[in-house]
C-alpha positions as CSV (number, residue, x, y, z in Angstrom):
1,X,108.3,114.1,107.4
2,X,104.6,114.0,108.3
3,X,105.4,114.3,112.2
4,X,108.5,116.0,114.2
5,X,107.6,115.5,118.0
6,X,110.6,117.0,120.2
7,X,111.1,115.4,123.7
8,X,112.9,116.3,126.5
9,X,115.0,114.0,129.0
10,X,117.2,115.9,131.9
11,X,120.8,115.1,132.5
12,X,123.2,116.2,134.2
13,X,121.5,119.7,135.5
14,X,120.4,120.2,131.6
15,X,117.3,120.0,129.9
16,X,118.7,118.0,126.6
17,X,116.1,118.1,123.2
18,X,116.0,114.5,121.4
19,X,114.1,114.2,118.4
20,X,113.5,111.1,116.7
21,X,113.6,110.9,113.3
22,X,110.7,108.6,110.7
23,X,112.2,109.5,107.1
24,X,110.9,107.6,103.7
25,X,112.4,108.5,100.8
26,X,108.9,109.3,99.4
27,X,105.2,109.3,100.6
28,X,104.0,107.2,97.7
29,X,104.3,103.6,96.3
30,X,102.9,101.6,93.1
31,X,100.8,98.1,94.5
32,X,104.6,95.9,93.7
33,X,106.5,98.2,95.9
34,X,107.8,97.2,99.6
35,X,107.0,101.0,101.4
36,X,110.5,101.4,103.2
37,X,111.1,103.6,106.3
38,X,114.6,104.8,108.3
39,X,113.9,105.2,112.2
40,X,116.8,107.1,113.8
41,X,117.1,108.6,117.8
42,X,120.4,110.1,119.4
43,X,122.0,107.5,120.6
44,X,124.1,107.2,124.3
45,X,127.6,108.7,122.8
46,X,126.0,111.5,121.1
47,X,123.9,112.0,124.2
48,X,127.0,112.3,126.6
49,X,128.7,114.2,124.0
50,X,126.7,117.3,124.7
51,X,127.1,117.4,128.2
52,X,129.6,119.8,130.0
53,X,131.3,117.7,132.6
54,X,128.8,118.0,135.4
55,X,128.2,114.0,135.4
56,X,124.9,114.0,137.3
57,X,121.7,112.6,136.5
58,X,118.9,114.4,137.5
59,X,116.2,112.7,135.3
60,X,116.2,109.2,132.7
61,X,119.3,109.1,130.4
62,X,118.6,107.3,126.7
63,X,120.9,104.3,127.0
64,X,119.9,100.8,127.8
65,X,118.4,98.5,125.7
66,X,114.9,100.2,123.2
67,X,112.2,98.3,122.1
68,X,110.5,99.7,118.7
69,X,106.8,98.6,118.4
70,X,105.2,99.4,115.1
71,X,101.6,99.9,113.9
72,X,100.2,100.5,110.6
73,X,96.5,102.2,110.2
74,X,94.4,102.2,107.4
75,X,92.8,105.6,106.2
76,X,89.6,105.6,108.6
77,X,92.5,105.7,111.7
78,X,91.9,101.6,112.5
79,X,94.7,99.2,113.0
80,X,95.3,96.5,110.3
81,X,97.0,93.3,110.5
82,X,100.1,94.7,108.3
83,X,103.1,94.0,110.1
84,X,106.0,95.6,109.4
85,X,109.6,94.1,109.3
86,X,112.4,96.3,111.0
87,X,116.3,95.7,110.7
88,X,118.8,97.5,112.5
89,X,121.2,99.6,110.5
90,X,124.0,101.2,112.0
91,X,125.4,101.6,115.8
92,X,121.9,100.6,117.5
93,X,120.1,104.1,116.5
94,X,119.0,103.8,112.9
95,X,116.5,101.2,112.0
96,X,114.8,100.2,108.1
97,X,111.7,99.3,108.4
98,X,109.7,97.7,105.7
99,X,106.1,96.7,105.3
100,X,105.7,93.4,103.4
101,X,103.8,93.6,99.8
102,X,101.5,90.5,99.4
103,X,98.8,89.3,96.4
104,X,96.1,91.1,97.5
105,X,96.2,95.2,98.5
106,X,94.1,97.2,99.3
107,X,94.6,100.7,97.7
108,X,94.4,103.7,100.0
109,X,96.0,106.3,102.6
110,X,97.9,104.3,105.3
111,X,99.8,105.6,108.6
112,X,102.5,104.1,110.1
113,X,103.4,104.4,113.7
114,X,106.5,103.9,115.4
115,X,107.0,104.2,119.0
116,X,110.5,103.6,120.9
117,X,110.6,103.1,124.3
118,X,113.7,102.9,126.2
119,X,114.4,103.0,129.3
120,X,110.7,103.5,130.5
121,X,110.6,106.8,128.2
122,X,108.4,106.1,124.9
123,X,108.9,108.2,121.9
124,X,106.6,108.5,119.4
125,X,106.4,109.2,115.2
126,X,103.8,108.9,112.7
127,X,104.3,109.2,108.8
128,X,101.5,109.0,106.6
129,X,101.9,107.6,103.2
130,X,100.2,106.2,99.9
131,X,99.9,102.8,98.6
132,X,98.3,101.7,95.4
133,X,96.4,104.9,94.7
134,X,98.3,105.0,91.1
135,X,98.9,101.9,89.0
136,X,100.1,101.5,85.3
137,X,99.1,98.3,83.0
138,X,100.5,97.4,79.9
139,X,99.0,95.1,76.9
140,X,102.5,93.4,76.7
141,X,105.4,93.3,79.4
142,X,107.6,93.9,76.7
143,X,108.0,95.3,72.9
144,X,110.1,95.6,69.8
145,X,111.1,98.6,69.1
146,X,108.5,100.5,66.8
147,X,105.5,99.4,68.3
148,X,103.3,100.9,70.4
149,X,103.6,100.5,74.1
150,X,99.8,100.9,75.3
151,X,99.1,102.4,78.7
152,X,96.3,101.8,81.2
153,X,96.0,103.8,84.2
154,X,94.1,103.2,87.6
155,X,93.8,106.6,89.7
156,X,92.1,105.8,93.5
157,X,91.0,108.0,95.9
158,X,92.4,107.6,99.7
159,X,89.5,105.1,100.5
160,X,90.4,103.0,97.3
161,X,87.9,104.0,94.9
162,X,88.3,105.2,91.4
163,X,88.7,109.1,90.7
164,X,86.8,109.9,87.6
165,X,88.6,113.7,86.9
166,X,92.2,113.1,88.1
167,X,95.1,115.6,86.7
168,X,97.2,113.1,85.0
169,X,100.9,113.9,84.4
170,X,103.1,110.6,82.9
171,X,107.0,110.7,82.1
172,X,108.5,107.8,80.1
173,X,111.9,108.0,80.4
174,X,114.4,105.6,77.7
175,X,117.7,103.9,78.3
176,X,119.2,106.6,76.8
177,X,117.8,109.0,79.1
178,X,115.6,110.5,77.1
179,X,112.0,111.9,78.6
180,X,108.4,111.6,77.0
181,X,105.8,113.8,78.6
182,X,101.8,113.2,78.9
183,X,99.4,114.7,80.7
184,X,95.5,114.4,80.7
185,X,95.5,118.6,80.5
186,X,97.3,118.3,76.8
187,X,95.3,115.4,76.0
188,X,97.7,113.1,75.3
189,X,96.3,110.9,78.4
190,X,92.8,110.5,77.7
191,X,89.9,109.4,79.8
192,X,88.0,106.0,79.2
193,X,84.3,105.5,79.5
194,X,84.7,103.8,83.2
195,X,85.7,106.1,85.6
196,X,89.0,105.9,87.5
197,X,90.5,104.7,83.9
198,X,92.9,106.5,81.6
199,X,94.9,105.7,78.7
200,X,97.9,106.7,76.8
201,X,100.2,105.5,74.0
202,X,103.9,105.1,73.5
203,X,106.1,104.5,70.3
204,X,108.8,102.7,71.1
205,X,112.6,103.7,69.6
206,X,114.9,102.7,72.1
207,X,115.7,98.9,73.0
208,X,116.6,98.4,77.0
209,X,114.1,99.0,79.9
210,X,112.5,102.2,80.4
211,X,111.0,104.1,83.8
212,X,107.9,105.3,83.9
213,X,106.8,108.3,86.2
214,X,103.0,108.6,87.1
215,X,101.4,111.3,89.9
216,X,98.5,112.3,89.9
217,X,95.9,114.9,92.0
218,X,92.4,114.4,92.9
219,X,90.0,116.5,94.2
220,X,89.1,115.7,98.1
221,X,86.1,113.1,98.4
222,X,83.7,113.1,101.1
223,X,84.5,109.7,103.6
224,X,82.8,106.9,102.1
225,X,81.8,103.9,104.0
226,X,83.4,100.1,103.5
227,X,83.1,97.5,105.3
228,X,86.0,95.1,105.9
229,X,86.0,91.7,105.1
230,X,87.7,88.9,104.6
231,X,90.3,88.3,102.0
232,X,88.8,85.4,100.0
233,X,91.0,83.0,97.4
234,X,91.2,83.4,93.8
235,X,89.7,80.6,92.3
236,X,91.4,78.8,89.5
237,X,90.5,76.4,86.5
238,X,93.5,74.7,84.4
239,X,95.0,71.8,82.6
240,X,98.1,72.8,84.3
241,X,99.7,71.7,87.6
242,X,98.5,74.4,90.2
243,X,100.4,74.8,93.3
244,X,99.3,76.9,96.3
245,X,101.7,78.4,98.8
246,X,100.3,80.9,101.5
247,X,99.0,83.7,99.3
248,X,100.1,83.0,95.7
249,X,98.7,80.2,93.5
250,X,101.2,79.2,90.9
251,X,100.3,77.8,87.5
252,X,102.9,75.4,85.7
253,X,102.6,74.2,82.1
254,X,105.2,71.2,80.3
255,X,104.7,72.1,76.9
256,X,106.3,70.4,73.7
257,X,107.1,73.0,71.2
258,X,105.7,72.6,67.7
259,X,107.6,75.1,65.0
260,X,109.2,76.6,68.1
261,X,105.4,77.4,69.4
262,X,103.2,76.4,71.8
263,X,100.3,78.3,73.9
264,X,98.4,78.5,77.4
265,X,95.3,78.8,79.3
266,X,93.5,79.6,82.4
267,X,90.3,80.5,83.8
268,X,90.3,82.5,87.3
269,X,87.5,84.6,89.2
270,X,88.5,87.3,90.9
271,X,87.0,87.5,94.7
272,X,84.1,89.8,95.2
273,X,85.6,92.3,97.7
274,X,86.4,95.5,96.7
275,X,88.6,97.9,96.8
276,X,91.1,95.3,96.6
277,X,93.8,95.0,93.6
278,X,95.2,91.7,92.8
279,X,98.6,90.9,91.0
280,X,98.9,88.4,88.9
281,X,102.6,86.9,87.6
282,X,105.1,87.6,86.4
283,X,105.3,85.1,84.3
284,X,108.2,82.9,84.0
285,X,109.6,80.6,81.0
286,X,111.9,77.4,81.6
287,X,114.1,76.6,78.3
288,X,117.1,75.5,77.3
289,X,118.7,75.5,80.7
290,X,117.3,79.5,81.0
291,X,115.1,81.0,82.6
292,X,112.7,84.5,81.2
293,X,110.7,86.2,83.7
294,X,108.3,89.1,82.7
295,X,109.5,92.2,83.6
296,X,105.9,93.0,86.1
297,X,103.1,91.9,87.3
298,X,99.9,92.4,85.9
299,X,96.9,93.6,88.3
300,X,93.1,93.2,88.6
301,X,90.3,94.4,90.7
302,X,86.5,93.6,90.9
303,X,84.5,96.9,89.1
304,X,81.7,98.3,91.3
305,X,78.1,98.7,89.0
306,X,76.8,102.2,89.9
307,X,72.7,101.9,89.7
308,X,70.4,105.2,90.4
309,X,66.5,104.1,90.6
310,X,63.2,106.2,91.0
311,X,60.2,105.4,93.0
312,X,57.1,104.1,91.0
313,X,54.2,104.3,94.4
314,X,53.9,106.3,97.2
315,X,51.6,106.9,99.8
316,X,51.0,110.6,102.4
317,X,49.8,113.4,102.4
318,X,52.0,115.6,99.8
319,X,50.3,117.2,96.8
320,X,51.1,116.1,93.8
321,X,53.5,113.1,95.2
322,X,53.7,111.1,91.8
323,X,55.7,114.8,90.5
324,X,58.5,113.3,92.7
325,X,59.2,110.4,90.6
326,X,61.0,111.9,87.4
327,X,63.3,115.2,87.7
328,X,61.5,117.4,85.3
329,X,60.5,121.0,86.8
330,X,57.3,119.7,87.9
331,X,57.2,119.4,91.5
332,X,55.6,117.4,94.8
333,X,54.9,120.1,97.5
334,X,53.3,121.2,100.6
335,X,52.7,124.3,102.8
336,X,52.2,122.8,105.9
337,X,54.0,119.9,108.0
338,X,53.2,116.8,106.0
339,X,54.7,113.5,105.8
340,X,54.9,111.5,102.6
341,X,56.6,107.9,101.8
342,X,58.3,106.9,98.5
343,X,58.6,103.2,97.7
344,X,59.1,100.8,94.8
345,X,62.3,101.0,93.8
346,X,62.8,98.0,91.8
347,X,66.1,97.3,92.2
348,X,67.5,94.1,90.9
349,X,70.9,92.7,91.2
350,X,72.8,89.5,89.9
351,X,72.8,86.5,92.1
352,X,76.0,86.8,95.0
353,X,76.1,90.7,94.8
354,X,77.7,92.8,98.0
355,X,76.0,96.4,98.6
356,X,79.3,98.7,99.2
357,X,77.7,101.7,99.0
358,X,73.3,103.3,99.6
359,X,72.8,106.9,99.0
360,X,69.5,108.9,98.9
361,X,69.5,111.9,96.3
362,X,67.1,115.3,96.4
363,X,66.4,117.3,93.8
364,X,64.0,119.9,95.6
365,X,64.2,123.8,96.6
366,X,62.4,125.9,99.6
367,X,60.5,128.8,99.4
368,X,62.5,130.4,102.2
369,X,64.5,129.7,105.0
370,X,61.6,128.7,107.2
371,X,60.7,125.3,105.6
372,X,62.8,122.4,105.5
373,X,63.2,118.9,104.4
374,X,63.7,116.2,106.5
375,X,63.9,112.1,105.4
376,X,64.5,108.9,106.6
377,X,64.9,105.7,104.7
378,X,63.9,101.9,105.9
379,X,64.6,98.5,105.4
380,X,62.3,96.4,106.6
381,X,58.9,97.6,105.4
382,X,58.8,100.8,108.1
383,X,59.5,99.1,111.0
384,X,62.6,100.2,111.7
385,X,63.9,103.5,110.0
386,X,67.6,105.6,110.0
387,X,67.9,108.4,112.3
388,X,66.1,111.8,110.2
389,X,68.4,114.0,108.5
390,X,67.9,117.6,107.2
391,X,68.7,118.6,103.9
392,X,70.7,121.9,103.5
393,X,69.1,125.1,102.5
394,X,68.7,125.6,98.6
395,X,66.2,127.9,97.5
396,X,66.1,127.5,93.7
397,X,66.0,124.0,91.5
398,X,69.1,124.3,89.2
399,X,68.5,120.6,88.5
400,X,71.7,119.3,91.0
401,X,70.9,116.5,93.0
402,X,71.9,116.8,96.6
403,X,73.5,113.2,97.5
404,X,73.0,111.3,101.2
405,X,75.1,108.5,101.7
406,X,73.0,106.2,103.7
407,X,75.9,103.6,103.8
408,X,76.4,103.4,107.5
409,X,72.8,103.0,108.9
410,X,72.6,99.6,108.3
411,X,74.3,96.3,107.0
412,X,73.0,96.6,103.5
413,X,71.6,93.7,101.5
414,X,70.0,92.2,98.3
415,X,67.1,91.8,100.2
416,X,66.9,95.3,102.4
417,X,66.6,97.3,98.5
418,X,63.6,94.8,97.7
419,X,60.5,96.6,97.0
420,X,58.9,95.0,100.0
421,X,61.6,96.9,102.5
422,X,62.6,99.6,101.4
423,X,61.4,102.7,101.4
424,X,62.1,106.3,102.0
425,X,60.0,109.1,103.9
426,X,60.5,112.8,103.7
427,X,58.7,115.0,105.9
428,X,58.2,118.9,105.8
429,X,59.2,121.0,109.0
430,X,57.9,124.5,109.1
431,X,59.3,127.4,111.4
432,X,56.5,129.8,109.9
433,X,53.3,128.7,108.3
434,X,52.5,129.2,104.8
435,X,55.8,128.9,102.8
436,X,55.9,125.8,100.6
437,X,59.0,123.3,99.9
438,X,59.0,121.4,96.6
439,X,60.4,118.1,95.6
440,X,61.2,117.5,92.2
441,X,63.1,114.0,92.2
442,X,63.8,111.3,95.5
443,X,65.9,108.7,93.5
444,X,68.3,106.3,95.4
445,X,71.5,105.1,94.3
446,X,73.2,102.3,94.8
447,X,76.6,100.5,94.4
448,X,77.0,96.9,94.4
449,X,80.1,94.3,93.3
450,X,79.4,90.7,92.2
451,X,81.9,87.6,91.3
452,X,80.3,87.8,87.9
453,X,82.1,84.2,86.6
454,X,85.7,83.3,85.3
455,X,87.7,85.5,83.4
456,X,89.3,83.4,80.9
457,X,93.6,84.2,79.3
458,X,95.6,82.7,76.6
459,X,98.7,83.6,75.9
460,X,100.5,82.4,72.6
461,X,104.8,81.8,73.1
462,X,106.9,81.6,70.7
463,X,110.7,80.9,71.3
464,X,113.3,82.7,68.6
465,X,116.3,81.4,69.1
């Protein structure tokens, strides 16, 4: 239990403790899971029960009718539109409360917060938990025994982007209660070539339906900035008969079977909104007066394309400014308090693209303590330009890049990163004359997701009867 707030209510010449009670039976769900939650207060009997006979009420007993508000918060502490679903349980002081699962989710830290009030007294609980950070893909829903089961795993931060060096550890568990172990620290869950990514395989031995157990830790991340927006439709292309209801579009094929085979199609596009993870299925197949339904659903998400740039023109009053374009031990610099501009970028990006994330790298060092760095970037050609910000002290060039995110000082766009607006200045600030600061590299880097097009499936069925 994240929170245990005690309050106090006086009856009957006695200062009585209640504590209310928000219990979960864990503080992390996968993307198809319903996060459930038990609400439970002392109720009126169990109130009186404690009381020794006096039969006065000095202050506000807990009886009366409650009201139970909840709220659910997303990981930077702002209220979402989630609304959760609450059921009372037993004797009119325990309470389930469920927040509803939907198509579209996105990944991250959430808060839920309940607050009873009754009889003019409001209590109050708070119990953070996970949703999404960890989800599992398979090839195939299901396989014969001897084949490999093939695992792909998604590991997101609390903000809902992927964690390139997560500490893996995966249990399989068979019908027959048997356990499998992986872990990315024995290798036997390996990292792919896109971060956030990991793989593993499984031979199958055992037919029936087996459990899988995922966690993994991530090292803490420094808040990154996303802007909110609005959930937009998957767009789909079919032969079939689609049929939309709220959020779920469903596909529906009538198929003749030919040598007890047949196979599908679609075409879809995901929306371009990130980080959001959509489930698609399960699928279902009608025949012979029965009815097979995968065993999950199947999930995608739109892939951010990470692109670092250097400046090709400049123009101030730094020696050696061109040094600043390439990180190579050969260094722009100045002893005195000079400003210079870096521009030129030539960033590009495909048609329909969505900046999510700006960030303004350093590789530099100062000659001592009383020289710094400060730099601001623009958007508009120089007319308007970010607050200035100082970078920390470093006093030797190990080659590291000292990373800025930039994100929040404006509404980033397409056209803001076009060599005609954007630009960045740095400008050296001396407490005592004569020491020099050095600037090796001034790249910018820069995160963008586009709709690039439909992704096309086919699925082959064949029915073994």
């Amino acid at each position: 239990m994240l929170s245990n707030k005690t309050f106090e209510v006086e009856y009957a010449y006695y200062t009585l403790k209640i504590t209310p009670v928000l219990t979960a039976e864990r503080k992390y769900f996968s993307l198809d899971e319903k996060p459930e939650f038990t609400f439970e207060y002392i109720n009126e009997e169990e109130f009186k029960a404690t009381l020794d006979g006096h039969g006065k009420a000095l202050g506000t007993p807990v009886t009366g009718k409650e009201t139970i508000k909840t709220f659910v918060y997303d990981y930077k502490g702002e209220l979402t539109d989630i609304e959760p679903e609450i059921e009372e349980l037993s004797g009119g002081r325990e309470f389930s409360i469920k927040l509803p699962g939907g198509r579209a989710l996105r990944a991250g830290i959430y808060k839920l917060r309940v607050e009873l009030v009754k009889d003019g007294i409001t209590y109050t609980q708070e119990q953070e938990f996970q949703w999404g950070l960890v989800s599992l893909n398979t090839r195939k829903s299901i396989y014969k025994p001897g084949e490999p089961a093939e695992f792909i795993i998604v590991v997101l931060d609390k903000y809902g982007y992927p964690v390139c060096n997560a500490d893996i550890s995966m249990t399989v568990t068979n019908p027959n209660n048997e356990k499998t172990t992986y872990s990315t620290a024995d290798g036997t869950i390996t990292a792919s070539n896109e971060c956030g990514l990991y793989t593993a395989s499984y031979l199958t031995e055992v037919e029936g339906k087996h459990t899988i157990d995922i966690t993994a830790q991530t090292l803490e991340k420094f808040d990154q900035n996303a802007s909110q927006q609005t959930l937009e439709k998957f767009d789909v292309i079919s032969d079939a008969d689609i049929q939309e209801a709220g959020d779920t579009k469903t596909i529906t094929w009538n198929k003749d079977l030919i040598g007890n085979k047949t196979s599908v199609c679609y075409s879809y596009a995901v929306p371009a909104i990130r980080p959001y993870l959509y489930a698609l299925g399960p699928a279902g197949i009608d025949y012979d007066s029965q009815i097979f339904t995968e065993a999950r659903s199947w999930y995608v998400a739109v892939d951010p394309t990470e692109t670092s740039k250097s400046p090709t023109d400049d123009t101030g009053t730094w020696d050696n400014s061109t040094n600043a374009y390439l990180s190579n031990d050969v260094y722009a610099s100045t002893e005195y308090e000079r400003t210079h501009e870096y521009y030129n970028y030539s960033f590009t990006f495909p048609a329909g693209s969505t900046i999510t994330k700006v960030e303004v790298g350093a590789e530099y060092y100062y000659a001592s303590d009383k020289f710094h760095i400060e730099f601001q970037e623009s958007w508009d050609g120089g007319t308007n330009r970010s607050t200035l910000r100082t970078l920390p002290d470093k006093f030797s060039d190990n080659d590291e890049v000292v990373w800025t995110d930039v994100t929040g000082d404006t509404s980033w766009t397409t056209a803001k990163l076009s060599d005609s607006n954007f630009r960045v200045r740095i400008k050296a600030v001396q407490d005592y004359p004569t020491d020099f600061v050095y600037m090796d590299w001034l790249p910018v880097k820069v995160t963008n997701i586009h709709q690039s097009g439909l992704s096309s499936y086919c699925d082959n069925i064949r029915l073994y009867r």
